[in-house]
C-alpha positions as CSV (number, residue, x, y, z in Angstrom):
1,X,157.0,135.3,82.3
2,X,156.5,138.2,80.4
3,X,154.4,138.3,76.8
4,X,154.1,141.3,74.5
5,X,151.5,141.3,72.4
6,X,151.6,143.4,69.7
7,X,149.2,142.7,67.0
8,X,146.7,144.4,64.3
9,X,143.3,144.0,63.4
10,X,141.3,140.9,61.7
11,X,139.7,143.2,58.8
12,X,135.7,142.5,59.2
13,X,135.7,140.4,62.2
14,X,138.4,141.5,65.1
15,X,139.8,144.9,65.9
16,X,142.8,145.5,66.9
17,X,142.0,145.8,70.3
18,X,139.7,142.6,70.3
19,X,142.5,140.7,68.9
20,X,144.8,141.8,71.7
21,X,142.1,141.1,74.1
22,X,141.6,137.5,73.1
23,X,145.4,136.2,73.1
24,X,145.8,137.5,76.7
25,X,142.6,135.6,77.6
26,X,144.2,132.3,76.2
27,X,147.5,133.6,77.6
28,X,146.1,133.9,80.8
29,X,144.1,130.7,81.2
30,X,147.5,128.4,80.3
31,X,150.0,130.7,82.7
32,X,147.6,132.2,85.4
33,X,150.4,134.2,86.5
34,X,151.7,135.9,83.0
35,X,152.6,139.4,82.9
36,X,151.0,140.8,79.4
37,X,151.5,144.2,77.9
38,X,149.1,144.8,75.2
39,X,149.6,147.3,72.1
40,X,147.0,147.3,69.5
41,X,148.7,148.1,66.3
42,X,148.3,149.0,62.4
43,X,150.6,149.7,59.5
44,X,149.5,153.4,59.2
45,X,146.2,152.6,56.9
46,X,142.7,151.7,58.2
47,X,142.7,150.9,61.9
48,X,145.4,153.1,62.9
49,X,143.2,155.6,64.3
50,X,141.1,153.1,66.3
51,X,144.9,150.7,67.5
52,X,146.2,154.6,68.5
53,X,143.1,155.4,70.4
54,X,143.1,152.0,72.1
55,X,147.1,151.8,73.0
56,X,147.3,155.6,73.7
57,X,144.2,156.4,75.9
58,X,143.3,158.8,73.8
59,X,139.9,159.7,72.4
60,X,137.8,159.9,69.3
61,X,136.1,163.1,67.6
62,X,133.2,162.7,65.2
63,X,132.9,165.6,62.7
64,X,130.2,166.5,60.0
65,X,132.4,166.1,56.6
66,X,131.5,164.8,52.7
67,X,132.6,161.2,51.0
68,X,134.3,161.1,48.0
69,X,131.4,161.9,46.4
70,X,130.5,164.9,48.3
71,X,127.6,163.8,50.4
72,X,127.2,164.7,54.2
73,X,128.8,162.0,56.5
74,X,129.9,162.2,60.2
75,X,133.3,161.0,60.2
76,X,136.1,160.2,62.9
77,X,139.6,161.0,64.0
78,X,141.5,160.6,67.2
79,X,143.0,163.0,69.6
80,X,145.8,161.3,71.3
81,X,147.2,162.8,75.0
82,X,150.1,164.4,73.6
83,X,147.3,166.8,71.5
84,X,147.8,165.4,68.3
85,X,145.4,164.7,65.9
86,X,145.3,161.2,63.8
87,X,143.4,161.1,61.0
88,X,142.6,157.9,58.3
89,X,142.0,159.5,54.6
90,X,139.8,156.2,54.5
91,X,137.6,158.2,57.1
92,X,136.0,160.4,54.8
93,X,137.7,159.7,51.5
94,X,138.2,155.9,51.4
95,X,136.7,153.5,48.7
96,X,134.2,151.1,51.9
97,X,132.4,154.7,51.6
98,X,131.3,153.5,48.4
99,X,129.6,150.9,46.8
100,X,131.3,149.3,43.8
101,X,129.0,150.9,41.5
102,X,129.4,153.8,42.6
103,X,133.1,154.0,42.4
104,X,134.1,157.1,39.9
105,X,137.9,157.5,40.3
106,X,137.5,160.5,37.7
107,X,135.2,162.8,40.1
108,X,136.2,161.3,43.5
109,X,137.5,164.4,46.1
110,X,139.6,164.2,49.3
111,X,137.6,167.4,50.7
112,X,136.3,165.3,53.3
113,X,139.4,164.4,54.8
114,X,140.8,168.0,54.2
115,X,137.7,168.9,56.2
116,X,138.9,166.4,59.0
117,X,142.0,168.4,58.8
118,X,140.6,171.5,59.4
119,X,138.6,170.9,62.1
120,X,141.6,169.7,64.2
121,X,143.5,172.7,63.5
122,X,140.6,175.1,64.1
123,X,140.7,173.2,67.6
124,X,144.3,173.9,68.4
125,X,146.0,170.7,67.3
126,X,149.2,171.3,66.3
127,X,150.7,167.8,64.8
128,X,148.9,165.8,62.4
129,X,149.7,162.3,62.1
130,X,148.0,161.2,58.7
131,X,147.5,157.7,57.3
132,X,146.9,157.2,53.5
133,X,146.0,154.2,52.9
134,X,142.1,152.9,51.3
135,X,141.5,156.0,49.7
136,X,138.7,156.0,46.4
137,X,140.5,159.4,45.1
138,X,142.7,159.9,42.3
139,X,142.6,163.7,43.1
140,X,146.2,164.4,43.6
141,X,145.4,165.6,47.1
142,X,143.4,169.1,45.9
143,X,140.3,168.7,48.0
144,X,142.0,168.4,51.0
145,X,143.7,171.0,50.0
146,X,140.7,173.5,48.6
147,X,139.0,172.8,51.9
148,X,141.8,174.5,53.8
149,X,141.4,177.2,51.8
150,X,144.0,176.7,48.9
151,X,142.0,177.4,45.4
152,X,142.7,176.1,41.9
153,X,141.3,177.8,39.2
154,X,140.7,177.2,35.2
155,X,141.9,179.5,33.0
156,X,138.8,181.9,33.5
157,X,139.1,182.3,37.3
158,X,136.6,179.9,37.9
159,X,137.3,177.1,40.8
160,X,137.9,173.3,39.3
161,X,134.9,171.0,40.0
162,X,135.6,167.9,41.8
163,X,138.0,165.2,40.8
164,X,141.5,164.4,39.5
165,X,139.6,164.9,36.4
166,X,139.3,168.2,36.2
167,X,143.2,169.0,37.1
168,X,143.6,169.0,33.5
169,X,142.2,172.4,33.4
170,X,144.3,173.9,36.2
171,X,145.7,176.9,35.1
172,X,146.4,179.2,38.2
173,X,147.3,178.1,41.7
174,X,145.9,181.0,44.7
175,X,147.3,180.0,48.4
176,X,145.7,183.5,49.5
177,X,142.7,181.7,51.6
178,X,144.7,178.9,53.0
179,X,143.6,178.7,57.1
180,X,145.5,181.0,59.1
181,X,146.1,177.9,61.6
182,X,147.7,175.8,59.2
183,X,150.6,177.4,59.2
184,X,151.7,176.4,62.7
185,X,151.1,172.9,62.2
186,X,153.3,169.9,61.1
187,X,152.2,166.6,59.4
188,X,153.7,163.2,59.5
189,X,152.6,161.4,56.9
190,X,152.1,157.3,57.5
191,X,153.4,156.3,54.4
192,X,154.9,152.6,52.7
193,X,154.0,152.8,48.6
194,X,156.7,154.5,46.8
195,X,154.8,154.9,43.7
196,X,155.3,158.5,42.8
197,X,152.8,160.6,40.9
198,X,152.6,160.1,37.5
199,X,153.1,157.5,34.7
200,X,153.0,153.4,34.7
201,X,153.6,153.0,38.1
202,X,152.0,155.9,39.2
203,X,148.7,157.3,41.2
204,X,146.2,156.4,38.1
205,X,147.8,153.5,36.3
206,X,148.4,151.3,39.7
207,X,146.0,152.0,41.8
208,X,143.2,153.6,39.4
209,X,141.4,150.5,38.4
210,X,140.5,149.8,42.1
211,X,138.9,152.4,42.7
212,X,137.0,152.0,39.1
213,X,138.9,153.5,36.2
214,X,139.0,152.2,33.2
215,X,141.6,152.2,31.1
216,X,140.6,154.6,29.5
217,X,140.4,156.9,32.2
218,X,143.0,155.6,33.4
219,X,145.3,157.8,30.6
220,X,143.1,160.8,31.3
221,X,143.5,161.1,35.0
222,X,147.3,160.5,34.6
223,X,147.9,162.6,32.1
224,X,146.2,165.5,34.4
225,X,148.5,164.6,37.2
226,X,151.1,165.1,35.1
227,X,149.5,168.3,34.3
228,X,149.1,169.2,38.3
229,X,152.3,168.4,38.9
230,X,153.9,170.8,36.4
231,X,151.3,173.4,37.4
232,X,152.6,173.1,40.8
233,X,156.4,173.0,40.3
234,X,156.0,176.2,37.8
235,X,154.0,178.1,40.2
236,X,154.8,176.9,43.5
237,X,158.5,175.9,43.1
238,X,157.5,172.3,44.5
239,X,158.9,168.8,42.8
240,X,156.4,166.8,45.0
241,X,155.5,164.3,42.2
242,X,158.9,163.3,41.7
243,X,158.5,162.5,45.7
244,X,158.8,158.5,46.5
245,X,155.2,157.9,48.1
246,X,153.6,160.6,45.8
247,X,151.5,158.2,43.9
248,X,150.0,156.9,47.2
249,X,146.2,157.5,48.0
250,X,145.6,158.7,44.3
251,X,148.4,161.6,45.0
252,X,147.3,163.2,47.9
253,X,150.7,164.1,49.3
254,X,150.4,166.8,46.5
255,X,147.9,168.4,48.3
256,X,150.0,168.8,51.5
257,X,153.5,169.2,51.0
258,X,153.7,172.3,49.1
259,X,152.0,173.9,51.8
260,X,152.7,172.5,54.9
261,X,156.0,171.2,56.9
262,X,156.0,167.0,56.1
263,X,158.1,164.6,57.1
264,X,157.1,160.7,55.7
265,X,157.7,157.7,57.6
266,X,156.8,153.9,57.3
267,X,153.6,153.5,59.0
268,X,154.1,150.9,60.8
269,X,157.3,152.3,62.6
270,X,155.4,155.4,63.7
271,X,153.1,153.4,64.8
272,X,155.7,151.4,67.4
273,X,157.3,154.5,67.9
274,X,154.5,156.2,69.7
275,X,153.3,153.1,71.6
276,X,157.1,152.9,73.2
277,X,157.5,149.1,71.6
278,X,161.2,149.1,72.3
279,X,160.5,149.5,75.9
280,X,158.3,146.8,76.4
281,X,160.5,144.4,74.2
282,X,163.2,144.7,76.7
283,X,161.0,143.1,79.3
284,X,159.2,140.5,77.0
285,X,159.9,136.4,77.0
286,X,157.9,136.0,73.8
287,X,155.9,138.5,71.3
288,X,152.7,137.7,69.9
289,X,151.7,139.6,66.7
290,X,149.2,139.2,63.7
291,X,146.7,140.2,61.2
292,X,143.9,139.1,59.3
293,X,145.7,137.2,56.4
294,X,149.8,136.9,56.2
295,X,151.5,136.0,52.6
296,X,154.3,137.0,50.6
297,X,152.8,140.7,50.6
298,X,153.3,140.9,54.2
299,X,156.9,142.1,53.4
300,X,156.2,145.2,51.9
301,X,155.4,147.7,55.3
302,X,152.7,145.0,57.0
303,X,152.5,144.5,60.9
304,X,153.3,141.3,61.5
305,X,157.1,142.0,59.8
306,X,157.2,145.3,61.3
307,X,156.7,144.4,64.7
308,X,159.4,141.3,64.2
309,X,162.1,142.8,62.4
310,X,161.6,146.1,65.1
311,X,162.0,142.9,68.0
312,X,164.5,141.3,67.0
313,X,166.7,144.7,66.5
314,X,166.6,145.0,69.8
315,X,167.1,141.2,71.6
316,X,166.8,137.9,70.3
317,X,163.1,137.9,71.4
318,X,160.6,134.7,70.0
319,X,158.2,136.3,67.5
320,X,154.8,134.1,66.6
321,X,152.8,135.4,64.3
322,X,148.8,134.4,64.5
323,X,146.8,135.1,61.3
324,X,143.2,134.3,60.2
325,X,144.3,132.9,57.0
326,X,147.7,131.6,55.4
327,X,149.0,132.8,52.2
328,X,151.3,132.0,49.3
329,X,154.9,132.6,50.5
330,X,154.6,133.4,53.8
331,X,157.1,131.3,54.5
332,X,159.4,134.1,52.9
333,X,158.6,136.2,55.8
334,X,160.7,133.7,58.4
335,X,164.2,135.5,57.2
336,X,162.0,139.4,59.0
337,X,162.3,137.3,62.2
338,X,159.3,135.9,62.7
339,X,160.0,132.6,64.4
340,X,156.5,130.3,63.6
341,X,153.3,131.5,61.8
342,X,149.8,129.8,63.0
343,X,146.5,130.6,61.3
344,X,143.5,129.6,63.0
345,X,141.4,128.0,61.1
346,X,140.4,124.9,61.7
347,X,139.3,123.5,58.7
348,X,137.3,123.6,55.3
349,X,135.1,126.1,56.0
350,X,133.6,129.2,54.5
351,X,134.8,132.3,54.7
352,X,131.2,133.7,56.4
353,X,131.7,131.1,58.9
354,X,135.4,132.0,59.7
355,X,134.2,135.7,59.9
356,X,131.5,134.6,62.0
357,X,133.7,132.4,64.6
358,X,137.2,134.5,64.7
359,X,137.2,135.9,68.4
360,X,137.0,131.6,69.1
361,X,139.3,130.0,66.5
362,X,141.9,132.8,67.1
363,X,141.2,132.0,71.5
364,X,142.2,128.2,70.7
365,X,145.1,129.2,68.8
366,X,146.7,131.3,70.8
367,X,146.2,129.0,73.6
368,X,147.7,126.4,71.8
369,X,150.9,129.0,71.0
370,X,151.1,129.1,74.7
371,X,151.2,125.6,75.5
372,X,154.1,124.8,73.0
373,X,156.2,128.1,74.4
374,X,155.4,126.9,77.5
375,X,156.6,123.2,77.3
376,X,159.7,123.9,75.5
377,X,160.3,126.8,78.1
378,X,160.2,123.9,80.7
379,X,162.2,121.8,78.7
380,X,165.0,124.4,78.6
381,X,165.1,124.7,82.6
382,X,165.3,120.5,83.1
């Protein structure tokens, strides 16, 4: 018997590599003799770097960068086999940097993850694969930009402060300083909001009061995007804002694709792309996927769906999906081809104390998965 086990993180309690880990183990002690291919996966947010890493054999680099607020950090990205880079904008520029008082999505910067960036191309990399998701920046992408080199200036000459703010006083665009290396390298951006840039579903007014805008602030960081984004189609010929996904990670494909070759994919099918899933489904009797919590919003670009609607594509392969909690509607998510959803708590019980004993409730469940598979796999050969 063969079992493919495809599954992403428990946010705060299991990576993605522990969860994989711990359904082979209760794999393994129901059918000794089970053949189990493991792929740690994500959707292309946080955790992709760490489920690449893990599935890929590649390794991690740690690099002196600035939060969102510009303080000195050491952040991380992987280098994967192949040479390419993957980088999280959550790494140096997501909102866990902060704490919630100190969330200002006026002044909040992507340098730090531009200065991720630059560090792998100053190193030879050559492909950047680039996730957006769990940023605290509503920036439109210009201090990833400005720390490769691109400056925008006010009206004087003088180079904008921090902050999606301050793009309200852009007046001239200069792409004279922009890294020689970046030229030669390609980005794929990991990418499943469509929001684009500007107005009520856009950048600010969706995602803004997350990261701690008020409403207030709200109207004046989206009515500098919508500033930016004419500033950047007059001077640099580029209609990125009225790009599907442009709104995403407070706009920071506006700091990339008028410079750099892009192409934007769902995350979580780059993600099965580059660990060869389609291979291993060819050889698999059952998958086993999963996340932390699985609802209604699991539709929209989430693992569990990804990896069962990828499956069943290719053969008309059982797909269990194994979650720490169950949502409203995730019964919606049966008609994806996922086949039976199990979460593993196993009671009333706090959420500290299903933190504390995940690795164990999710052991017994997937054991418990095994056993039915197993019994009605018997049943089918009487």
């Amino acid at each position: 018997m063969n079992i493919l086990i495809a599954a992403d993180s428990f946010k705060g309690s299991c990576s993605a590599r522990e969860v994989t880990d711990t359904i082979e183990y209760a794999a393994k002690a129901v059918i000794p003799d089970v053949a189990v291919t493991k792929i740690p996966v994500a959707d292309g947010g946080e955790g992709t770097v760490d489920a690449l890493v893990a599935a890929m054999n590649g390794t991690k680099v740690r690099v002196p960068a600035h939060d969102p607020l510009g303080r000195a950090i050491t952040a991380e990205y992987g280098l994967l086999p192949d040479g390419s880079a993957v980088i999280e904008t959550a790494a140096a520029s997501g909102l866990t940097l902060l704490k919630p008082k100190e969330r200002d999505a006026l002044r909040a910067s992507t340098f730090g993850t531009g200065e991720l960036i630059r560090h792998a191309l100053e190193h030879g990399v050559k492909k950047i694969i680039l996730g957006l998701g769990g940023s605290a920046t509503t920036d439109g992408g210009a201090g990833l930009a400005q720390a490769l080199g691109i400056s925008f200036l006010d009206k004087t000459g003088k180079e904008l402060a921090p902050g999606g703010v301050h793009l309200s006083e852009l007046a001239q665009i200069s792409t004279a300083g922009l890294l020689t290396e970046a030229s030669e390298c390609e980005f794929v951006i990991a990418c499943d909001v469509k929001n684009r840039l500007c107005g009520s579903s856009g950048a600010a007014a969706i995602f803004g009061p997350q990261k701690g805008a008020t409403p207030d602030q709200v109207r004046i960081l989206d009515s500098a995007l919508d500033h930016y984004a004419s500033v950047l189609k007059d001077q640099l010929k580029c209609s990125t804002a009225e790009t599907d996904g442009s709104g995403a990670a407070g706009g920071l494909l506006c700091g990339i694709i008028p410079y750099f070759p892009v192409t934007i994919c769902s995350g979580i099918d780059l993600v099965l792309d580059l660990t060869n899933f389609d291979e291993h489904v060819k050889l698999a009797d059952l998958v086993i996927t999963g996340e932390g919590r699985i609802d209604s919003q699991s539709a929209l670009g989430k693992v569990p769906v990804g990896v069962a609607s990828r499956a069943k594509k290719i053969r008309n392969v059982p797909v269990v999906a194994i979650a720490g909690a169950k949502g409203e509607g995730c019964e919606a998510l049966y008609k994806f081809g996922i086949d039976a959803i199990f979460d593993t708590v196993p009671g009333i019980i706090t959420l500290e104390e299903a933190m504390e004993h995940a690795k164990e409730n999710l052991e017994r469940t997937a054991e418990n998965v095994l056993r039915i598979f197993l019994a009605g796999s018997q049943e089918q050969l009487r």
